[in-house]
C-alpha positions in Angstrom: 68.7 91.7 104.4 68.7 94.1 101.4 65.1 95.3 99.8 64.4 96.2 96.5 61.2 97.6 95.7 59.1 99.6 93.2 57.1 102.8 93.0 54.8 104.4 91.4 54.9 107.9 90.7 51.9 109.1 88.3 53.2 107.1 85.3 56.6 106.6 86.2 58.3 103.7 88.1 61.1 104.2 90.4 63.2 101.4 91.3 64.2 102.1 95.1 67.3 99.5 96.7 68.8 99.6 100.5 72.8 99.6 100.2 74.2 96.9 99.8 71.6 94.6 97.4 73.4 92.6 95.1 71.7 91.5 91.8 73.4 87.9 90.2 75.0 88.0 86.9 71.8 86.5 85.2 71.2 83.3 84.1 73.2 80.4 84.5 72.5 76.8 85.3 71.8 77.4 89.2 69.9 80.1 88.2 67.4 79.6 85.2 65.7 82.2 83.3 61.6 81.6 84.1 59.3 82.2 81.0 57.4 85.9 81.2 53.8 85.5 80.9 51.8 88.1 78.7 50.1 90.7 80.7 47.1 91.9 78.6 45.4 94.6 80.8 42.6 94.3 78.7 41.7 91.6 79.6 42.0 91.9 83.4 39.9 94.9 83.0 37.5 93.5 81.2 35.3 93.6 78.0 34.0 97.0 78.5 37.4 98.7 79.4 38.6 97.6 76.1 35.7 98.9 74.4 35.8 101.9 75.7 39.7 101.9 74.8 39.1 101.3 71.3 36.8 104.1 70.9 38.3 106.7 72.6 41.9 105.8 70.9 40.0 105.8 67.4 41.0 109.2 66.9 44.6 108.3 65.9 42.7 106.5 63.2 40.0 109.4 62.3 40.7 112.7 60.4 42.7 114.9 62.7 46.1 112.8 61.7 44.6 111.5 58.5 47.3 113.4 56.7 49.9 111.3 58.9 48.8 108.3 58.2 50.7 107.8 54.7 53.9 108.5 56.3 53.6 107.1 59.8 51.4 104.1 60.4 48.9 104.5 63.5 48.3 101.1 63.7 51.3 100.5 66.3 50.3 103.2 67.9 46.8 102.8 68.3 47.5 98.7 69.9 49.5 100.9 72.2 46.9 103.3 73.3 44.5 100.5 73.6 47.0 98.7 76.0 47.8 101.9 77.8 44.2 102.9 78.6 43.3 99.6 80.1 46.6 99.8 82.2 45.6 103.5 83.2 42.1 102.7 84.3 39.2 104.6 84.3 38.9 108.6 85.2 41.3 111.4 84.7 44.5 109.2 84.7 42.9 107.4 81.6 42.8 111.1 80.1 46.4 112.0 80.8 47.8 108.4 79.2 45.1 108.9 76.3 46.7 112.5 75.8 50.1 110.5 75.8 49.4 108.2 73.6 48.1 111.1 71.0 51.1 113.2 71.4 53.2 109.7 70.8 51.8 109.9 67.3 51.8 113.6 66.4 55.8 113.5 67.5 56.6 110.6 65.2 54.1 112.6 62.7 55.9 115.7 63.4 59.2 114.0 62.3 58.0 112.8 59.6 57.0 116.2 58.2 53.7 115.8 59.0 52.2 118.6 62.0 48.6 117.5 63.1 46.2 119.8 64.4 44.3 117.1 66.8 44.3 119.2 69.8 40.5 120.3 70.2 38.6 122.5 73.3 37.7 119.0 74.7 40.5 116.8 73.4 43.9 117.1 75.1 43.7 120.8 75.7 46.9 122.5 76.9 46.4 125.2 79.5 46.9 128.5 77.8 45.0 131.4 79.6 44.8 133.8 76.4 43.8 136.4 78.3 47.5 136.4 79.7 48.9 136.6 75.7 49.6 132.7 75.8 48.8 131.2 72.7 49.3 127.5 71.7 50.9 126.2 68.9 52.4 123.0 68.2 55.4 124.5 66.6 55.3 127.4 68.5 58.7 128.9 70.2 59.3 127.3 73.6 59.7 130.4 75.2 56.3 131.8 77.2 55.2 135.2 77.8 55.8 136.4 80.6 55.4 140.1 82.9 58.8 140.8 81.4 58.7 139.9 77.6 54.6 140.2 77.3 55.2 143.2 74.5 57.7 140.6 71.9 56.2 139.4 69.0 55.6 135.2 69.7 57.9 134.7 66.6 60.6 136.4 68.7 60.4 135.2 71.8 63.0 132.4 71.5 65.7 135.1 70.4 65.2 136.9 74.0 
């Protein structure tokens, strides 16, 4: 008989099927649609989980995107990180979906016209040895130094 089953990779899910599954049209009267059921991680986690969600996704709330918050609303996106850091857990997984949830906002902000500067030494750091001429910026060229372009100005890097 065919399989279907789920995985998780890091924070992605991959839906895996044998050959040959087939999935019904969808509802119909010998096959009736069941109510979902809210899933609050939250609350399966437990008082303290949430507190400690609340705090730590605060910051989308605090000054480093104050000057966001007239054009995008971090209300949406603070319940979000809330949600997301209970379903993460505790430990460095709850860092990396924290760090998500951040760059989630500064995106939308970024669209918006908006550029936060809410990367900090212990917030979210990205990885860029400056002893190697990497420099981070968060509208920065895409293109990294590297052994064969290490003497280009940053600003025109993209060009080569």
């Amino acid at each position: 008989e065919p399989l279907l089953y789920v995985e998780l990779q890091r924070r992605t899910v991959i839906l895996h099927a044998q050959p040959g599954l087939q999935v019904p049209e969808g509802p119909g009267p010998s096959r009736p649609c069941f109510k979902g059921r809210e899933v609050d991680p939250c609350k399966a986690s437990g008082y303290r989980a949430r507190r400690e969600a609340n705090a730590r996704c605060g910051v989308l709330k605090s000054s480093p995107f104050s000057r966001c918050h007239a054009v995008v609303p971090p209300e949406p996106f603070f319940a979000a990180c809330v949600y997301d850091l209970c379903a993460c857990g505790p430990g460095s997984l709850a860092d990396a979906c924290l760090c998500d949830a951040l760059e989630a906002y500064a995106s939308h902000c970024r669209q918006a016209g908006v550029t936060p500067a809410w990367r900090g030494p212990t917030l979210c750091v990205v990885g860029c040895p400056l002893d190697r001429g990497f420099v981070f910026d968060e509208c920065g060229p895409p293109c990294p130094r590297t052994c064969f372009n290490q003497h280009i100005p940053l600003g025109e890097l993209a060009a080569h």
